[in-house]
C-alpha positions as CSV (number, residue, x, y, z in Angstrom):
1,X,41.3,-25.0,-12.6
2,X,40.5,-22.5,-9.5
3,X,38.5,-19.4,-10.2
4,X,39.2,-15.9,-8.9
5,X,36.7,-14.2,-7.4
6,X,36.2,-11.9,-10.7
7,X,36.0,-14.7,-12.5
8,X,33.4,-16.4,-10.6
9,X,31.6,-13.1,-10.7
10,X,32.0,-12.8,-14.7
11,X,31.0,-16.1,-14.8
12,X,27.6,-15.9,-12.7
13,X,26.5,-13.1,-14.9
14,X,26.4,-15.1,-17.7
15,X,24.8,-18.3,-16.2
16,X,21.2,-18.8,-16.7
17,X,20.1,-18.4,-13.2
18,X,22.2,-15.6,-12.4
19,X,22.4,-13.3,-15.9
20,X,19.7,-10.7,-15.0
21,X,21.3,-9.8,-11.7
22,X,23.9,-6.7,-11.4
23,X,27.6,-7.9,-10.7
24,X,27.4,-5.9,-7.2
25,X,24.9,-8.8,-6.4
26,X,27.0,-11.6,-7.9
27,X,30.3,-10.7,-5.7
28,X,28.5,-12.1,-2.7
29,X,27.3,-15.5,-4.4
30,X,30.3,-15.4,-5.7
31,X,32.0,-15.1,-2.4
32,X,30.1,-18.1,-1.3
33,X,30.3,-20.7,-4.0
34,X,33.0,-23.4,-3.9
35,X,33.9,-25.2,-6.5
36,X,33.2,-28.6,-7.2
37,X,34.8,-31.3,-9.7
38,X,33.4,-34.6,-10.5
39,X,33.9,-37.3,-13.1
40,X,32.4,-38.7,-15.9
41,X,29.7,-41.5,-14.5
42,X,29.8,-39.7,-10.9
43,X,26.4,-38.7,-9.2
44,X,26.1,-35.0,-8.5
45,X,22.6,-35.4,-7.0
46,X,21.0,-38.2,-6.5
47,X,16.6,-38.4,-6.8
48,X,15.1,-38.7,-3.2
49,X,17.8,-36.7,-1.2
50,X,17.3,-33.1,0.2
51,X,17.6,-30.6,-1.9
52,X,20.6,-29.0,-0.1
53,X,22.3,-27.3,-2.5
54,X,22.4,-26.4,-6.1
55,X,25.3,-26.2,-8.6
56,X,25.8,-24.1,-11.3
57,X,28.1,-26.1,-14.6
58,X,31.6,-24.0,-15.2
59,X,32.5,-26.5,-17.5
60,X,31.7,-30.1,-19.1
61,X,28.1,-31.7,-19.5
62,X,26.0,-33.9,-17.0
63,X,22.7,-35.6,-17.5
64,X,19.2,-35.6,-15.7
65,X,17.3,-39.0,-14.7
66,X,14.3,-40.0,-13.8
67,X,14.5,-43.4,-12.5
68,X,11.8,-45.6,-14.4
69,X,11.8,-43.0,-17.3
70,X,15.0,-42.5,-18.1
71,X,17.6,-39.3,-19.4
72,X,15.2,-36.0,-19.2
73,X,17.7,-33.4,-19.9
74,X,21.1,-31.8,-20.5
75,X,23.1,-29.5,-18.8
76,X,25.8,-27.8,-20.0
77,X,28.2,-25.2,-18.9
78,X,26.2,-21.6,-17.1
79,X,23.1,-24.2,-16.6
80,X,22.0,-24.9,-13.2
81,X,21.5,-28.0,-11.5
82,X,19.5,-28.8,-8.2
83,X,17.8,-24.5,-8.2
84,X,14.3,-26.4,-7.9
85,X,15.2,-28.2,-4.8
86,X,16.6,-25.4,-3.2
87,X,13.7,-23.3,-3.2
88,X,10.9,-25.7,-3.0
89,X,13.1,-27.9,0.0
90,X,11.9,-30.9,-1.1
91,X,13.4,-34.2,-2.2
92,X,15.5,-34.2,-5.3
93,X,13.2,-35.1,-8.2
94,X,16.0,-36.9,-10.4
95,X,19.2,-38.1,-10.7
96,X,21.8,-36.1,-12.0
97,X,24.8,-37.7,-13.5
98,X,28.6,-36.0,-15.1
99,X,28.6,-37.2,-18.9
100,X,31.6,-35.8,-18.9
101,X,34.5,-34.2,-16.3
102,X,32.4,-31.7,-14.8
103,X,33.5,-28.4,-13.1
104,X,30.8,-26.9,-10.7
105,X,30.2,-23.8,-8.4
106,X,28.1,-25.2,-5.5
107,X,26.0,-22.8,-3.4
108,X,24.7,-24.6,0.0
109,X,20.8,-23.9,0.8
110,X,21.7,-22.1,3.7
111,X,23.9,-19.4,2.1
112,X,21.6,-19.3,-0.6
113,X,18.9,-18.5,1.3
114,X,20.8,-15.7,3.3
115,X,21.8,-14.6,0.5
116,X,18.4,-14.0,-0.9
117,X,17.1,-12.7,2.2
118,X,19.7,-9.8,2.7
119,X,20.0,-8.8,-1.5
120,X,15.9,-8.1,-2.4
121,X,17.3,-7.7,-6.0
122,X,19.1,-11.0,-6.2
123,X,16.2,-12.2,-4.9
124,X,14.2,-10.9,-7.7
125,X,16.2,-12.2,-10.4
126,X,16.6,-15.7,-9.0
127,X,12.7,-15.2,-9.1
128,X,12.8,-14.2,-13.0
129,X,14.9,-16.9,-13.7
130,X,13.2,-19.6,-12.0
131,X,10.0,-18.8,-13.4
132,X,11.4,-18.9,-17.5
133,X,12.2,-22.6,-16.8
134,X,8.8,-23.5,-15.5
135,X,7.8,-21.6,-18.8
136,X,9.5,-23.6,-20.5
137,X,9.1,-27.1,-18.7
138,X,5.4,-26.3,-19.3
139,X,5.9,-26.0,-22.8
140,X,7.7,-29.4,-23.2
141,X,5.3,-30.7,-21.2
142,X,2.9,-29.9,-24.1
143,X,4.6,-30.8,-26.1
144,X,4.6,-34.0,-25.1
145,X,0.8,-34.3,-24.1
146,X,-1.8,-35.0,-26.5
147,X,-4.3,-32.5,-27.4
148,X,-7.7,-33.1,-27.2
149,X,-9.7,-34.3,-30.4
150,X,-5.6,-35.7,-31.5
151,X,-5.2,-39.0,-32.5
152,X,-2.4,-40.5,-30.4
């Protein structure tokens, strides 16, 4: 499968990174993306590598690791994989491995971050998006933690 450039576009607006930016915006990521296939049991990132580039799932399902703890997450198709690294530049923080045949759009750092420096409006909703999912990975988080005065 090989996407047109509308398609890509289409698609981007409806991914969870990308859904609250204007399809203007879109046609240049979607200019820059390339897509990527893996299979099931192959490594799309790998924990302790630079955070290079991120990939966004067109199709299929891959897991997160955390070597010493285990699967973390899911991602499915229009979730993004490897957005934290990108921005922050630092070492990949897990493993992320296709469950499945996986179908990717990969968007290197360095486009990513020209592309965010010339479109102040992508920029912003990268921001908006970035900033739900440490919303939510707070909320897990206590989820998962005791509260004080709590039995464990």
């Amino acid at each position: 499968m090989s996407l047109s450039t509308i398609e890509r576009i289409l698609f981007l607006k409806s991914a969870e990174l990308f859904n609250q930016i204007a399809s203007e915006d879109l046609a240049a990521v979607a200019l820059v993306a390339q897509e990527a296939h893996f299979s099931a049991g192959e490594t799309l990132i790998q924990q302790g590598d630079p955070g290079d580039c991120l990939y966004i799932i067109v199709d299929g399902e891959a897991s997160i690791n955390i070597r010493g703890v285990g699967p973390v997450a899911t991602r499915q198709a229009k979730s993004s994989i490897g957005e934290m690294g990108i921005v922050s530049r630092n070492p990949r923080t897990a493993d992320c491995v296709a469950l499945t045949e996986v179908t990717a759009l990969k968007i290197d750092q360095d486009d990513f971050w020209e592309l965010l420096a010339e479109k102040p409006p992508l920029a912003l909703g990268v921001i908006k998006a970035l900033s739900q999912r440490l919303d939510e990975a707070v909320a897990n988080l206590q989820k998962l933690s005791p509260r004080p005065g709590s039995e464990a």
